[in-house]
N, CA, C and O atoms as a Tinker XYZ file with bonds, in Angstrom:
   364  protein
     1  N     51.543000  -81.389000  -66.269000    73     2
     2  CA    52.932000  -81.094000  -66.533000    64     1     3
     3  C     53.207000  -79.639000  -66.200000    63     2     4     5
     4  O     52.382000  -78.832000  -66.629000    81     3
     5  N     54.295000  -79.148000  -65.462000    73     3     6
     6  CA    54.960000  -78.137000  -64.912000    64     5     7
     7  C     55.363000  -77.289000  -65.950000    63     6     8     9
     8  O     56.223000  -77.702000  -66.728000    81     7
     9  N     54.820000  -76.019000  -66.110000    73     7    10
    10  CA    55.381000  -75.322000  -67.351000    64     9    11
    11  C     56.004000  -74.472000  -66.838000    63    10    12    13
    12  O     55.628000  -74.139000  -65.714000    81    11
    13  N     57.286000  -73.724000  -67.475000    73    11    14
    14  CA    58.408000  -72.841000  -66.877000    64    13    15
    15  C     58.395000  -71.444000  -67.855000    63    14    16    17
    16  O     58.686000  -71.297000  -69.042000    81    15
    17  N     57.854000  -70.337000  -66.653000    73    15    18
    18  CA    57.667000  -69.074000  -67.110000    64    17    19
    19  C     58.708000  -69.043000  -68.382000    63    18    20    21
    20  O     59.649000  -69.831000  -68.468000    81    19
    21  N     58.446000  -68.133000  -69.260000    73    19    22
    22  CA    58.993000  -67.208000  -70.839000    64    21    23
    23  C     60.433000  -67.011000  -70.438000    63    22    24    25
    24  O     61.398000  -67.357000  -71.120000    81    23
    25  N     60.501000  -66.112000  -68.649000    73    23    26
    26  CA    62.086000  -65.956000  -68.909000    64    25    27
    27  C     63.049000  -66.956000  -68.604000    63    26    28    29
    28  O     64.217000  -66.881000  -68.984000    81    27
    29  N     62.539000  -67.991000  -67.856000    73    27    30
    30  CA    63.272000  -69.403000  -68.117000    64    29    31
    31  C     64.037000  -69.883000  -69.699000    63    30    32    33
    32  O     65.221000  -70.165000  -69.887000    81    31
    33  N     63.010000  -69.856000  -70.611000    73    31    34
    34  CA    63.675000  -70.301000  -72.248000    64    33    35
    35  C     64.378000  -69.177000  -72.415000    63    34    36    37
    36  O     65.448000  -69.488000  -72.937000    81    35
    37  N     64.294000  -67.748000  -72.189000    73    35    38
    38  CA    65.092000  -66.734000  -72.705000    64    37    39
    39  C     66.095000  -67.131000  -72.190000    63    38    40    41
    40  O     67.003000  -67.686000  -72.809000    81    39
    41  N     66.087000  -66.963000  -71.280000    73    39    42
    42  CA    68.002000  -67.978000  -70.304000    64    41    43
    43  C     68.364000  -68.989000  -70.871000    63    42    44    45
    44  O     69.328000  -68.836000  -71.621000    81    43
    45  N     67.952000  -69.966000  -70.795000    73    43    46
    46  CA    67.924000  -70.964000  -71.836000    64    45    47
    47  C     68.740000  -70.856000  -73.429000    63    46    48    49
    48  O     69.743000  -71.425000  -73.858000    81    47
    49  N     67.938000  -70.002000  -73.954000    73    47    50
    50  CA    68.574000  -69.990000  -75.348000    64    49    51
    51  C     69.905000  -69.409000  -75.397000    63    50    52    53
    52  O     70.826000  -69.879000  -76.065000    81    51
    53  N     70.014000  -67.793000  -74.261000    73    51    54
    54  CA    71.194000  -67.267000  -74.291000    64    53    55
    55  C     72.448000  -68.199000  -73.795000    63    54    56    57
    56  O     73.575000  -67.945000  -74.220000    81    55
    57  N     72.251000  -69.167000  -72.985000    73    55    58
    58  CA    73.157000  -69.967000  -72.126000    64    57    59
    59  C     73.585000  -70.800000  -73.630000    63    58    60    61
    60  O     74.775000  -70.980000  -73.890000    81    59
    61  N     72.497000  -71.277000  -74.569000    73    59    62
    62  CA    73.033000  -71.931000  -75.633000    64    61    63
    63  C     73.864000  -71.434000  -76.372000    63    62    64    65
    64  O     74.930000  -71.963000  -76.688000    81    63
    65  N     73.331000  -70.011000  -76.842000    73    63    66
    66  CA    73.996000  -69.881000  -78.101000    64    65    67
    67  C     75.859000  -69.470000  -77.540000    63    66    68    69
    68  O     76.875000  -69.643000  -78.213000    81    67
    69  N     75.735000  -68.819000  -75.907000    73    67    70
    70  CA    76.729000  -68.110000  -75.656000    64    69    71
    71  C     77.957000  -69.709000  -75.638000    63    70    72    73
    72  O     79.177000  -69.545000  -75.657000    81    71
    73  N     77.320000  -71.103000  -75.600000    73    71    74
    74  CA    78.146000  -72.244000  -75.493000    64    73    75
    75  C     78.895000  -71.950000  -76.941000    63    74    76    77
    76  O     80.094000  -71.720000  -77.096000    81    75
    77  N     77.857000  -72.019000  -77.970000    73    75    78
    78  CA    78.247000  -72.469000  -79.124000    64    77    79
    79  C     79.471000  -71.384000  -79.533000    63    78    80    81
    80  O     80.516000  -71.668000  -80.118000    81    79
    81  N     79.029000  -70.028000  -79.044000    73    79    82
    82  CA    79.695000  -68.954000  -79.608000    64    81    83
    83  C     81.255000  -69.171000  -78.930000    63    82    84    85
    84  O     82.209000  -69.492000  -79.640000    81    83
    85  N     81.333000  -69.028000  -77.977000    73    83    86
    86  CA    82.705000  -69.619000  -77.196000    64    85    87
    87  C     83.486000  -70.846000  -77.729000    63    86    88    89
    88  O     84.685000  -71.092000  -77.597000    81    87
    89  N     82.540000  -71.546000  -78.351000    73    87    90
    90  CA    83.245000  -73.085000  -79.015000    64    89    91
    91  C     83.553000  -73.927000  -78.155000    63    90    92    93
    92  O     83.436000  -73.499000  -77.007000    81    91
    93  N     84.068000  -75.444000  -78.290000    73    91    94
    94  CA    83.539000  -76.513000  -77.832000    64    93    95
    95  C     85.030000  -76.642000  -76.789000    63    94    96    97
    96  O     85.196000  -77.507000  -75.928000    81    95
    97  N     85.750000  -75.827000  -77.053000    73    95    98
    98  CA    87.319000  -76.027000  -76.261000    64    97    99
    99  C     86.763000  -75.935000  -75.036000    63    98   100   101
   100  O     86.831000  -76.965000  -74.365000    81    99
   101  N     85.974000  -74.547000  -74.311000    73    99   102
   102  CA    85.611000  -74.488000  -72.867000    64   101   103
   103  C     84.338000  -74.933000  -72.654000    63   102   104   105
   104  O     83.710000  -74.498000  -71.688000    81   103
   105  N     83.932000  -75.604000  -73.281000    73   103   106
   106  CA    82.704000  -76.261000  -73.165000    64   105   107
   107  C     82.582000  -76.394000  -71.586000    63   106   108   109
   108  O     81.844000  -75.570000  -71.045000    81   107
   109  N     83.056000  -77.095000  -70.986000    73   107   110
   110  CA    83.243000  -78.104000  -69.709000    64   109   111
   111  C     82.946000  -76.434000  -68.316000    63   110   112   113
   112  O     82.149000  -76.187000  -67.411000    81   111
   113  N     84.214000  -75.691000  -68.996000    73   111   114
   114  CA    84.291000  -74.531000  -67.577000    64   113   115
   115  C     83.051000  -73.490000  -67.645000    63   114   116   117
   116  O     82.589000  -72.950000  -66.639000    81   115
   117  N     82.554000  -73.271000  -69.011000    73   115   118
   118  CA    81.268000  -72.693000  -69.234000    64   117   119
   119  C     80.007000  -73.298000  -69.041000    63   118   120   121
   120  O     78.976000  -72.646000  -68.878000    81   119
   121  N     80.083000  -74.893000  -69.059000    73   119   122
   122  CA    78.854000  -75.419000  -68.408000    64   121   123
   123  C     79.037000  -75.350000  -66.654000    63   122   124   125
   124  O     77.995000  -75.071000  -66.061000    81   123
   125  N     79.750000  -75.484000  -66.158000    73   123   126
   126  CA    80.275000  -75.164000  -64.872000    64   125   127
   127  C     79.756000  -73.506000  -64.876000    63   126   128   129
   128  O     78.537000  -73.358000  -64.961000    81   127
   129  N     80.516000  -72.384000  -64.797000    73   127   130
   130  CA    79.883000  -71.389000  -64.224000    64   129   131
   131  C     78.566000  -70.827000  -64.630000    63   130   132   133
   132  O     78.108000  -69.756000  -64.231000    81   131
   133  N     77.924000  -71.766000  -65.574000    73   131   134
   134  CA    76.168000  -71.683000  -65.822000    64   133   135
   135  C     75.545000  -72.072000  -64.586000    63   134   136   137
   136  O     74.870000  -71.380000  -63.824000    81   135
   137  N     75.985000  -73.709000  -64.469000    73   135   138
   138  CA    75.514000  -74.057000  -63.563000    64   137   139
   139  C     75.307000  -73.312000  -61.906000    63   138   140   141
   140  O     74.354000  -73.276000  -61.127000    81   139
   141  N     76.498000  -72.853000  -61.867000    73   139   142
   142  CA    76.582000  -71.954000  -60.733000    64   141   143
   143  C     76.188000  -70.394000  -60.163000    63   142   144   145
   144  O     76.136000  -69.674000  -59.166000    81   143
   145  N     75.940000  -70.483000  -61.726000    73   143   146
   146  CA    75.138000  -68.567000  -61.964000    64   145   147
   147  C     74.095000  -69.172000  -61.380000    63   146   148   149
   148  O     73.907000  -68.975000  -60.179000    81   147
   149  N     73.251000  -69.995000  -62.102000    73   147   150
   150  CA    71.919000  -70.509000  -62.067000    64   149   151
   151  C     71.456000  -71.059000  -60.686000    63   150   152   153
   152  O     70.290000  -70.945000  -60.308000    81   151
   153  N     72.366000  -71.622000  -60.002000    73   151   154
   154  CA    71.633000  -72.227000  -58.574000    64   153   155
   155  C     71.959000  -70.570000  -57.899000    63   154   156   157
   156  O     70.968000  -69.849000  -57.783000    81   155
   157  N     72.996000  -70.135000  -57.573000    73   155   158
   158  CA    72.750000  -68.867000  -57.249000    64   157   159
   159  C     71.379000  -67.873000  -57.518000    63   158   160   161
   160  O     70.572000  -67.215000  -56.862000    81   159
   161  N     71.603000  -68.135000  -58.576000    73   159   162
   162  CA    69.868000  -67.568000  -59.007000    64   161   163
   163  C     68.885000  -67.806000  -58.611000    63   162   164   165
   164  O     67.998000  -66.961000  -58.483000    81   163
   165  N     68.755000  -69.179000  -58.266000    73   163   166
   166  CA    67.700000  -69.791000  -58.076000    64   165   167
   167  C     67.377000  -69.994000  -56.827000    63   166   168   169
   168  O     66.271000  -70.486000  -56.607000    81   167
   169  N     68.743000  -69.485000  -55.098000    73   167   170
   170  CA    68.574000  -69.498000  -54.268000    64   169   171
   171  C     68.096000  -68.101000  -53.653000    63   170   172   173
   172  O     67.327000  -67.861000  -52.722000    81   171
   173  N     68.914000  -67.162000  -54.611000    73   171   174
   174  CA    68.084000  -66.057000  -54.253000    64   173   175
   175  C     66.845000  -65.695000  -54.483000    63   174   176   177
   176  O     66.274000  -64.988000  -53.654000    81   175
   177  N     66.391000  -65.985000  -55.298000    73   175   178
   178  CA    64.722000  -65.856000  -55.820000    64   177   179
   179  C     64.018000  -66.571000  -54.822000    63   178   180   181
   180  O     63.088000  -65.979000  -54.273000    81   179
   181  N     64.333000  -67.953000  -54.419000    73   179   182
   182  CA    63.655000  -68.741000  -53.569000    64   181   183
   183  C     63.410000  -68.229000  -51.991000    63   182   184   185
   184  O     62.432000  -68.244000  -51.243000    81   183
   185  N     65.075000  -67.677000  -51.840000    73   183   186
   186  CA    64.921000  -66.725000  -50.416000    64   185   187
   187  C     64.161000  -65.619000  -50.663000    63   186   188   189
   188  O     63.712000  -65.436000  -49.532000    81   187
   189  N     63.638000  -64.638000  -51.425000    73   187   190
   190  CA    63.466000  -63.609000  -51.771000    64   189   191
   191  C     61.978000  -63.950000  -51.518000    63   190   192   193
   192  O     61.189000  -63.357000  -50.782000    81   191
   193  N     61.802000  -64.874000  -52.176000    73   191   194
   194  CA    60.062000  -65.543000  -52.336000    64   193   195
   195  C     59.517000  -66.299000  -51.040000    63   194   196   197
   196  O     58.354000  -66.702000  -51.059000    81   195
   197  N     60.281000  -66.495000  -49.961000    73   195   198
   198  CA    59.868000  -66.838000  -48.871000    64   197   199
   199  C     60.029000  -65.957000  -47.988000    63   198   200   201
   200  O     59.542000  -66.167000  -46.877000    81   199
   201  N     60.574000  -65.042000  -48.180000    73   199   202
   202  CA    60.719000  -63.315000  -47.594000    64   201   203
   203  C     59.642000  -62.716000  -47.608000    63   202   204   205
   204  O     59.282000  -61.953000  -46.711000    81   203
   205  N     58.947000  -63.001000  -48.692000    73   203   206
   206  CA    57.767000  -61.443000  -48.727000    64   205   207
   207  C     56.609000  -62.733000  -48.526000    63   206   208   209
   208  O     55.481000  -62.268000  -48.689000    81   207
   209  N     56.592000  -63.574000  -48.353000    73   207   210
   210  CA    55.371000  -64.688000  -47.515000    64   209   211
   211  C     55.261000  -64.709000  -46.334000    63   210   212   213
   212  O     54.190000  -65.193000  -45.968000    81   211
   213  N     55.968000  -64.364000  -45.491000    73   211   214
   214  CA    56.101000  -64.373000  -43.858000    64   213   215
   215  C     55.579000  -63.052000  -43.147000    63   214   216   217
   216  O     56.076000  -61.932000  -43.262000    81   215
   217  N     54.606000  -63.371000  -42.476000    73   215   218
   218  CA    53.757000  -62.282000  -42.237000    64   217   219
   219  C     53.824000  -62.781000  -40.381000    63   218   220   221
   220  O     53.147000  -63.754000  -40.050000    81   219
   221  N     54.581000  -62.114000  -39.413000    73   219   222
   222  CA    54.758000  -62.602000  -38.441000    64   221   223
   223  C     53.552000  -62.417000  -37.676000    63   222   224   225
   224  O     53.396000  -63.287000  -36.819000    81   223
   225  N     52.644000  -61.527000  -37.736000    73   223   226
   226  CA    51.087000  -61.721000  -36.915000    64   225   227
   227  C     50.233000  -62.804000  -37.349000    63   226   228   229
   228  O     49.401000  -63.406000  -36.670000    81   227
   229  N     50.585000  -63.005000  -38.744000    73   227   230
   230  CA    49.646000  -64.402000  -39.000000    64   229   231
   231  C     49.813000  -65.566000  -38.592000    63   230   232   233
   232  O     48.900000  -66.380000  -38.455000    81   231
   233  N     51.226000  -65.809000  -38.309000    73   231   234
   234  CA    52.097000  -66.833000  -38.247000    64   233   235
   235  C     51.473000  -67.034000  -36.353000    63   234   236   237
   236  O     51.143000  -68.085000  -35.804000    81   235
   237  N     51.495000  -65.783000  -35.822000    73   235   238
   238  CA    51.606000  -65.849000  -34.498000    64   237   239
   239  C     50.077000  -66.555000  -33.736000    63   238   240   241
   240  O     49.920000  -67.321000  -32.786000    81   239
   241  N     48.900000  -65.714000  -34.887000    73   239   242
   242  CA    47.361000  -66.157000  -35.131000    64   241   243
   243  C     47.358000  -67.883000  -35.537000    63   242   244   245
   244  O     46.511000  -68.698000  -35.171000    81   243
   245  N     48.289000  -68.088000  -36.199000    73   243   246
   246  CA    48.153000  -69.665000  -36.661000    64   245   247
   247  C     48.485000  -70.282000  -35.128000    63   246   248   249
   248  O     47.711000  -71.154000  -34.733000    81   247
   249  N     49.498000  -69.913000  -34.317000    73   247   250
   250  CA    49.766000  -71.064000  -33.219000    64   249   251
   251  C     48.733000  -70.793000  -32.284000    63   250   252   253
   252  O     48.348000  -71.679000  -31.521000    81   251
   253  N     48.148000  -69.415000  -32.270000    73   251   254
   254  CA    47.506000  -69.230000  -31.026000    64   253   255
   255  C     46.054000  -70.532000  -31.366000    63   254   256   257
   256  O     45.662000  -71.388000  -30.573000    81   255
   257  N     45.622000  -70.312000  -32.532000    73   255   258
   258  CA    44.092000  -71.213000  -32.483000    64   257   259
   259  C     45.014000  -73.005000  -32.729000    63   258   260   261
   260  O     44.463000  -74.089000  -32.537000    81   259
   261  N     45.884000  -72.886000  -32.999000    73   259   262
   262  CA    46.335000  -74.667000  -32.836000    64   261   263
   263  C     46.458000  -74.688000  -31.296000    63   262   264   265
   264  O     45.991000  -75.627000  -30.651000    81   263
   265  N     46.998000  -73.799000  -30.794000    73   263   266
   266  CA    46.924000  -74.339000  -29.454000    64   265   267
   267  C     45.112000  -74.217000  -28.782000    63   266   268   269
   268  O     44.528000  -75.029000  -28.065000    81   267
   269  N     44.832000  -73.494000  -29.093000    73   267   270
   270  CA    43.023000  -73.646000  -28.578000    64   269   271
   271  C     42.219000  -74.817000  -29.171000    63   270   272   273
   272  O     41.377000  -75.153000  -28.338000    81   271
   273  N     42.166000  -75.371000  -29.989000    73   271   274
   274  CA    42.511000  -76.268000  -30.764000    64   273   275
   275  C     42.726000  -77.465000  -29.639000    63   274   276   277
   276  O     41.922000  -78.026000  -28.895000    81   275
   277  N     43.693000  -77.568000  -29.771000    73   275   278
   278  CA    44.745000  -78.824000  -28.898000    64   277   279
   279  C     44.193000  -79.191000  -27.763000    63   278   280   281
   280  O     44.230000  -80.352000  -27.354000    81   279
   281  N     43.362000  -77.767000  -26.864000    73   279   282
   282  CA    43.034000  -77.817000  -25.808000    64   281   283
   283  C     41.816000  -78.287000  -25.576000    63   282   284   285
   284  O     41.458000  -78.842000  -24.538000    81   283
   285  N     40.953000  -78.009000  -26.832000    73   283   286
   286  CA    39.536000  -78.402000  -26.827000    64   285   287
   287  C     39.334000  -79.785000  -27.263000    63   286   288   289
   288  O     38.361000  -80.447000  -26.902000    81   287
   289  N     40.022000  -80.112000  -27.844000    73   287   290
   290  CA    39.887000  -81.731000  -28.202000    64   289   291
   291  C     39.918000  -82.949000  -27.569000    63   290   292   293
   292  O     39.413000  -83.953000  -28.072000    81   291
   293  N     40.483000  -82.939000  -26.488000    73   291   294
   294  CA    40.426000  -83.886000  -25.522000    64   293   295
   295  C     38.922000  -84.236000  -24.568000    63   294   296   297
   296  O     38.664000  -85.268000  -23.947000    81   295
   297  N     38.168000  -83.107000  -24.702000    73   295   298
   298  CA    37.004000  -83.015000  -24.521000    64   297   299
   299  C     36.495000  -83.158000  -24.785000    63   298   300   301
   300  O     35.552000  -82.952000  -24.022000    81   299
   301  N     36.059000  -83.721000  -26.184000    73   299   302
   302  CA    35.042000  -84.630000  -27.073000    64   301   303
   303  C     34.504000  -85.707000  -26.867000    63   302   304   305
   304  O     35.343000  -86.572000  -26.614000    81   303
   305  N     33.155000  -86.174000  -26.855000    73   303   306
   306  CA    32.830000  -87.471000  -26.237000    64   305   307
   307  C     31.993000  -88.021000  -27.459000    63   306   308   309
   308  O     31.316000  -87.335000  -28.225000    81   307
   309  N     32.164000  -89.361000  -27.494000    73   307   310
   310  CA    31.398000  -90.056000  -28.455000    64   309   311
   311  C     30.114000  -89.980000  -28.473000    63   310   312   313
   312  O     29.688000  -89.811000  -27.330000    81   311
   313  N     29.194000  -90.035000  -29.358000    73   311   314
   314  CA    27.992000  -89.670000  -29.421000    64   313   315
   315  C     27.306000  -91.266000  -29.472000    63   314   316   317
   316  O     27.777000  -92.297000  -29.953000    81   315
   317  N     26.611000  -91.133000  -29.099000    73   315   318
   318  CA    25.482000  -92.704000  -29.178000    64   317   319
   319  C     24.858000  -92.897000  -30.384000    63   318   320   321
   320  O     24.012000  -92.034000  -30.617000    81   319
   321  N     24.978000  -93.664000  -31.156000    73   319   322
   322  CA    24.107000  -94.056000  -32.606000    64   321   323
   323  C     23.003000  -93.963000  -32.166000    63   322   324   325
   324  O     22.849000  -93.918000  -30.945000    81   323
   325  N     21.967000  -93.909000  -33.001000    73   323   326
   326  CA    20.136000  -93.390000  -32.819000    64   325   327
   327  C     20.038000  -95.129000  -34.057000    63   326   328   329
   328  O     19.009000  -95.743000  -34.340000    81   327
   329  N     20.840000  -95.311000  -34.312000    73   327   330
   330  CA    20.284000  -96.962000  -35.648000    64   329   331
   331  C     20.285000  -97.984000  -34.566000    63   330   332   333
   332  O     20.988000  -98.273000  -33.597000    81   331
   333  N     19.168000  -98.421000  -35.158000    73   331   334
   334  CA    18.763000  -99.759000  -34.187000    64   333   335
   335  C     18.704000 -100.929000  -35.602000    63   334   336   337
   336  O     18.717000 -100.534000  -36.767000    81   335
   337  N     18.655000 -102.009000  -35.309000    73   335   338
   338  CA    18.541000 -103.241000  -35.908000    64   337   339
   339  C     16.892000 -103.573000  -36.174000    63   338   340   341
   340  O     16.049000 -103.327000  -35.311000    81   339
   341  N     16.644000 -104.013000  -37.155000    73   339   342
   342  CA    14.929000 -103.687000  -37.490000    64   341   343
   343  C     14.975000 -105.567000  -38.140000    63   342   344   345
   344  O     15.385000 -105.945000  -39.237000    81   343
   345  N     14.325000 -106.530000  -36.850000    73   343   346
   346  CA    14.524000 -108.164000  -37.459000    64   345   347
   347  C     13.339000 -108.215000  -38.334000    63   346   348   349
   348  O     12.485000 -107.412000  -37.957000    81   347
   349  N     12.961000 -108.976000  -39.507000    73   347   350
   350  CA    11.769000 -108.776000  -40.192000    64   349   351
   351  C     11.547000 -110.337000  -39.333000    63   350   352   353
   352  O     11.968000 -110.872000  -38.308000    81   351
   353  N     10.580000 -110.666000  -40.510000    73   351   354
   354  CA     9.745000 -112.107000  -39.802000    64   353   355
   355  C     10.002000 -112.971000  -40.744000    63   354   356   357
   356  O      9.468000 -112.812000  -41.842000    81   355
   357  N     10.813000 -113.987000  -40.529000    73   355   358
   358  CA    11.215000 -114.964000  -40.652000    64   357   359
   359  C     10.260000 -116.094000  -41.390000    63   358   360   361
   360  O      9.374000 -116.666000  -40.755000    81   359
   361  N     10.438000 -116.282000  -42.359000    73   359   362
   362  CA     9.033000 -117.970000  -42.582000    64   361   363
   363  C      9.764000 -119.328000  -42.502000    63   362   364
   364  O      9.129000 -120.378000  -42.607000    81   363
């Protein structure tokens, strides 16, 4: 089971209590711009976090050996089994 870092529930609780504190009249427009803080949030972090993963020489090292790779493989030849069949003697 997927556990969700400490400042996840801190958000969490504040998003609650700030419902209750507002009262149940805007319930509806305050679950709405949560929702929308939150995917905002959650797209920037995600872009942010695939930002500092991209390392363009590695990336460039990954295609160069797939393509060496690609090239050498067609060149492989099946190898001959060394097992032979061993008949015993029959009564």
């Amino acid at each position: 089971m997927r556990r969700f870092p400490i400042w996840f529930y801190i958000l969490a609780i504040f998003a609650i209590l700030g419902i209750f504190y507002v009262g149940f009249k805007s319930l509806i427009s305050s679950l709405v711009v949560s929702v929308i803080f939150i995917l905002i949030l959650w797209l920037l972090l995600r872009f942010w976090g695939n930002q500092l993963k991209k390392d363009d020489k590695y990336q460039a090292a990954v295609k160069q050996s797939q393509k060496l790779r690609a090239k050498n493989q067609p060149q492989t030849k099946k190898r001959k089994t060394s097992l032979k069949v061993i008949d015993g003697k029959k009564k």
